[in-house]
N, C-alpha and C positions, 0 to 999 in steps of 0.2 A: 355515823355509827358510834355507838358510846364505846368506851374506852375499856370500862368496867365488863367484857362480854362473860358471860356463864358458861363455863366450859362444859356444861347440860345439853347446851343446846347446839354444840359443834359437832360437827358430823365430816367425816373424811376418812377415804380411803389412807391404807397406811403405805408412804413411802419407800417405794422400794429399794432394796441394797445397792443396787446400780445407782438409783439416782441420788442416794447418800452421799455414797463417796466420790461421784462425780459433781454434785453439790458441794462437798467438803472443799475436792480440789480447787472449784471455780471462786470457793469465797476466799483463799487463803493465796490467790494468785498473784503478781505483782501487780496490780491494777485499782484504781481512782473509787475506795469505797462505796460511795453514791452508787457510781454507774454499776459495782459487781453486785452488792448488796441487795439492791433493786432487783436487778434483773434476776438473779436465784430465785429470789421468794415470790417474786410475782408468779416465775414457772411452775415453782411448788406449789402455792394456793390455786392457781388457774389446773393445773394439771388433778389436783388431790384433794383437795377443799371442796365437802359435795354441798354443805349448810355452814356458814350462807355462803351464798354461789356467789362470788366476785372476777369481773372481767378484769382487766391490766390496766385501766383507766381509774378504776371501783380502788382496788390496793391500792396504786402511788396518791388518791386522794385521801387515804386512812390516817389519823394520827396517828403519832409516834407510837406511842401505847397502843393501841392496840392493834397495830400494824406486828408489835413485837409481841404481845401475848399471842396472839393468832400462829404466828412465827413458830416463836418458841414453843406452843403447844404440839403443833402437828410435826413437828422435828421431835422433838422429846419422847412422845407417844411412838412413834413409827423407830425411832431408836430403839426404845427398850422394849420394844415388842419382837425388835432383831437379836439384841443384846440383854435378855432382860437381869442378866447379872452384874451388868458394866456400867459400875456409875461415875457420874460427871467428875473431874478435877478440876475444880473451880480455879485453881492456880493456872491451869492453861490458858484457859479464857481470859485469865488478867495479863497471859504473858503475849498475847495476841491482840489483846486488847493495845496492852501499852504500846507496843513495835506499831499499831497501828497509828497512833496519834502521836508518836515519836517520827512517824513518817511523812505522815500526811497533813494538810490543812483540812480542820474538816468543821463544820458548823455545830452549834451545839446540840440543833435533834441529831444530827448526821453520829454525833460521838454517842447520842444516846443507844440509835438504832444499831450500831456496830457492837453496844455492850452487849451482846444476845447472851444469854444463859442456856444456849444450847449443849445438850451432851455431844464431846465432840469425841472422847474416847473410847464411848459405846460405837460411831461408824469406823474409829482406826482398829477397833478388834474386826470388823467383820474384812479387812483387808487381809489376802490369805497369801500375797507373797509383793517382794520386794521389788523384785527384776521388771525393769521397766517401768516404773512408777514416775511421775512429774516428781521433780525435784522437791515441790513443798510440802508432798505427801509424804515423801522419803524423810523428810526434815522432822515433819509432826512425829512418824514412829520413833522415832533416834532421840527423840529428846521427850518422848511424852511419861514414861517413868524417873525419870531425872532432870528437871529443869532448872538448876544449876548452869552456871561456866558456860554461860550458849556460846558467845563468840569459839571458845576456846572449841567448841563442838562442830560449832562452822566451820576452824578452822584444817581441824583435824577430818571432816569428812567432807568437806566440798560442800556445804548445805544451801550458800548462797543466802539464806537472810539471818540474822537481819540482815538486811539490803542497808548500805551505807553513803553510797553512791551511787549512780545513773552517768553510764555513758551513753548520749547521742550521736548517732554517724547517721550519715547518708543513706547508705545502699546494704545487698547483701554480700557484696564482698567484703568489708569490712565486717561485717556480722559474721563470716563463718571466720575469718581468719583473727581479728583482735583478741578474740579469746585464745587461740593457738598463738599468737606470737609473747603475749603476757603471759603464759604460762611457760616459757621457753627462756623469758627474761626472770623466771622466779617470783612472777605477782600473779595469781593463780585469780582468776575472777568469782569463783563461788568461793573458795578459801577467805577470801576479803570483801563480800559481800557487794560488789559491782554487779550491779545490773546493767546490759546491753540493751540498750533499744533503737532498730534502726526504723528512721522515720519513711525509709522508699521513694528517695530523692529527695535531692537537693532542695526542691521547692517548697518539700514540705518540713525542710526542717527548722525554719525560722515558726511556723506554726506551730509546727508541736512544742517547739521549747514555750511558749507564749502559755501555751497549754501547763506544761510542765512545770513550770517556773508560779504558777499562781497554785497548784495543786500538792507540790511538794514540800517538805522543810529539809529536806536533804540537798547535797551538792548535786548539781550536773556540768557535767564533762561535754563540750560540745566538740566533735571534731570534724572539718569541715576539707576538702579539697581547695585549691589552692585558688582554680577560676570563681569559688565560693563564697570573694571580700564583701560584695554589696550584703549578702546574707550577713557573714560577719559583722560586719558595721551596723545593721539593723540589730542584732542580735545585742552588741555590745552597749548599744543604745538603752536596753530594755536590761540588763544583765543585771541579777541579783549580787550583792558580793561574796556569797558562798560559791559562785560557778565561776565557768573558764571556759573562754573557746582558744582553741589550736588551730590555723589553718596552715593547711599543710606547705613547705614551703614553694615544691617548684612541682607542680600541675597536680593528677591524680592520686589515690592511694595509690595505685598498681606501679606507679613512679616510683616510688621507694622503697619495693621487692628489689631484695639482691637476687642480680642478676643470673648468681651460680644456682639459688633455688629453685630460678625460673628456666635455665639451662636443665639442672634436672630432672625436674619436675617434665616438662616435655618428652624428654628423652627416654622418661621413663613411661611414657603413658604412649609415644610412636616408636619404641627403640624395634622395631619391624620395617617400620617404615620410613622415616627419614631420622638425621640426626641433627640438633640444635647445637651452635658453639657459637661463645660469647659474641662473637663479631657482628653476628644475625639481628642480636637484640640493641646495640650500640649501634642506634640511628637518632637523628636529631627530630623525634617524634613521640608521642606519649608513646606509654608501654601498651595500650591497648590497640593504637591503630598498630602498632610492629607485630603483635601478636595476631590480627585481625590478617593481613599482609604475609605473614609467617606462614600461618593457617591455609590460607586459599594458594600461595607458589604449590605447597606440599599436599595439596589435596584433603586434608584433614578433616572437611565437614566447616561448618561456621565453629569462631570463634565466642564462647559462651561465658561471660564473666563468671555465673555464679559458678559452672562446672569447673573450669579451671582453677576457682579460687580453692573449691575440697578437695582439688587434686595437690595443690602445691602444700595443704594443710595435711595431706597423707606425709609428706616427702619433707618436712619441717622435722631436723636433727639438730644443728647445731645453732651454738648462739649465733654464731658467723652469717647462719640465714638471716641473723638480725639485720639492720639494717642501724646506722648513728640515727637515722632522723626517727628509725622504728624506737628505737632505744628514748630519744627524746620523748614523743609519745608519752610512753609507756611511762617515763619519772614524771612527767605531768601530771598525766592522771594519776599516780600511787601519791602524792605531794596535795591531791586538791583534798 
């Protein structure tokens, strides 16, 4: 298909407000331009693009050009037919533009196809309230009349990018709780733009960094459980010298919960029905089989990683829940 198309001869439904700004949020996500950028536009053309009719094989074989005229036309159009007062600030688009290739490796159609000229301020008017918003939505409003001082905006409302770093862990308990305990130590993870990504075991997390490490130009933080060396070792093999792995020193993450947290935290969630003290959990066993063990003496139901880890994340007060090896961590990563 030529490159040159006549916008005479386009034809398409207009984009609906729903799928704007749930467009908007999907392109501006933390995620591997190629893969998000693609996949947006192919749904938009397949779904809204009546002439010429293109299937999802027909798009990703389009050149650059006019992959992105096509783009930009029926975005544009279907904006200001929402917004027809709200027009583009092309400053946004270069500040999105840039944090993207500040971030990422990206090829040179790939930087082309991301520079879209799309209006992106005509879909943040059609957003009518705050509460509940993905965080990069909430980031776009907060800074899209003043794009000035961004970190310093980061820093002040929690915005999370620019993203500055990527920490890598394992599983979901470290996912709901690393953010809770670096916030507790005074490194606030959207505050300093750390991105968490957990890879959903150990197995996979020597792939995804491999992933990661070829996609990125930012740091990654690898943090790994202790039975986790062969991974290590393959990791450290491969290791850029922007990153860092941690392994943890002596067995799981759930090893180096203090134990008064994990005393409470129980106590507070059975204090009906049995009571926890320290003696209980002080056995020469990870913390999860003692918990697991805990759980079935006292009748409790099974023992649930992810659930217990939001419980002990409710009940997280003092530094003292910290933990030295927590506290190590945590300088780690603020240091990488």
């Amino acid at each position: 298909m030529k490159s040159d198309f006549n916008k005479d001869e386009i034809k398409f439904i207009p984009i609906s407000q729903k799928d704007l700004i749930l467009s908007l949020d999907r392109l501006t996500r933390f995620k591997y331009p190629q893969t998000k950028y693609y996949r947006v536009f192919s749904e938009i053309l397949c779904k809204y693009l009546i002439h010429p009719k293109l299937s999802k094989d027909e798009i990703f074989s389009l050149n650059i050009d006019t992959l992105k005229f096509l783009c930009e036309f029926v975005w544009n159009e279907s904006a200001q037919r929402l917004s027809p007062n709200v027009y583009r600030n092309p400053l946004l688009n270069k500040i999105l533009f840039d944090e993207t290739i500040n971030t990422y490796n990206l090829s040179d159609d790939i930087k082309e196809f991301v520079k879209l000229d799309i209006n992106i301020n005509a879909v943040l008017s059609l957003i009518t309230q705050c509460n509940g918003l993905p965080i990069n939505l909430k980031r776009l409003l907060i800074i899209e009349n003043n794009l000035n001082s961004l970190k310093e905006k980061r820093e002040m409302y929690k915005l999370r990018f620019p993203v500055e770093k990527v920490l890598l862990c394992e599983g979901i308990t470290e996912e709901i709780l690393m953010p809770k305990f670096a916030s507790l130590a005074g490194y606030d993870f959207d505050a300093n733009g750390v991105k968490l990504i957990s890879a959903g075991g150990k197995n996979q997390v020597e792939k995804l960094y491999c992933e990661l490490k070829d996609e990125l130009k930012i740091p990654v933080f690898i943090l790994l459980d202790a039975d986790a060396a062969q991974t290590a070792s393959n990791i450290n093999s491969v290791l850029r010298s922007t990153d860092s792995v941690y392994l943890i020193k002596h067995g799981e993450f759930e090893d180096i919960f203090s134990l008064n947290l994990i005393k409470r935290t129980i106590n507070k969630c059975f204090k009906n029905i049995c009571e926890c003290c320290i003696d209980d959990l002080k056995k020469d066993l990870p913390m999860t089989k003692i918990l697991h063990e805990f759980y079935r003496i006292n009748n409790l139901g099974d023992f649930q990683k992810a659930d217990f880890a939001k419980e002990l994340a409710k009940n997280l007060k003092y530094k003292t829940d910290l933990t030295d090896e927590i506290f190590e961590i945590i300088i780690n990563l603020k240091r990488l």
